[in-house]
N, C-alpha and C positions, 0 to 999 in steps of 0.2 A: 642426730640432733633433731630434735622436735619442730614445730613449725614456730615461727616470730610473733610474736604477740603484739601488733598496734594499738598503740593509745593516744592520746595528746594532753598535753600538760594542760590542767583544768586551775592550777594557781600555783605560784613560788611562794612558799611561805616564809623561805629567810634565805641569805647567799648558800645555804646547802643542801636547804630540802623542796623539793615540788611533786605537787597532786596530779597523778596521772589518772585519766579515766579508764582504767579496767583493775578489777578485782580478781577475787578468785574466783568469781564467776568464769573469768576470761581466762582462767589457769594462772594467773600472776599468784607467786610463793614468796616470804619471806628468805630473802638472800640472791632473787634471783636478779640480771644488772640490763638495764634500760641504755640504749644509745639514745643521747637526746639530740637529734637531727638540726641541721642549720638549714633554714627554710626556704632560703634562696636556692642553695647548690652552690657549686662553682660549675661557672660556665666553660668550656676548653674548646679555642680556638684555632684553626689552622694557620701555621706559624708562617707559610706563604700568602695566602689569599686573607686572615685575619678573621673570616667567616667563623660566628660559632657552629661547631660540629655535635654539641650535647652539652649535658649538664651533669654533673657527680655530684650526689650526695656524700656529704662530708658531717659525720658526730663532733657536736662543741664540746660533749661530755658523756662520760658514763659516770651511771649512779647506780646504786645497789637499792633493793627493796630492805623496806626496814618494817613495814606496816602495812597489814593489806584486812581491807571491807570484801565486801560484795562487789561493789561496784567500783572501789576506787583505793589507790595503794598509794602510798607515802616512799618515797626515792630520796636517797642524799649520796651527796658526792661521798669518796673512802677515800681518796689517794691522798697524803698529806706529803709534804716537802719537809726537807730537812736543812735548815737554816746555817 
């Protein structure tokens, strides 16, 4: 597995697609899938004392590349539900 690629969403353009800042500059490929990180974390608390002990990062979502510049790639959500 290659290393992780960092970015941060630079704009949502609609409820399915957002501008992450790295390209192919930054090895981002069409197809390849972005966790988009929830920016707080969860916090996880000792269940005696109630004391936070750390914080877990937790993905709202993944999204696949659909479009990629130099410097900036276009993401949208894939998974659809079935009604």
């Amino acid at each position: 597995m290659g290393e992780k690629i960092r970015a941060k969403g630079a704009r949502v353009l609609n409820s399915r697609e957002i501008v992450f800042t790295a390209g192919s500059t930054n090895g981002v490929v069409v197809g390849m899938y972005f966790d988009v990180m929830d920016q707080k974390g969860e916090d996880i608390t000792d269940p005696d004392t109630g004391e936070v002990l750390g914080s877990v990062e937790r993905p709202k979502v993944r999204v696949q590349v659909t479009q990629v510049q130099d410097r900036i790639s276009i993401a949208s959500t894939f998974k659809k539900k079935r009604i």
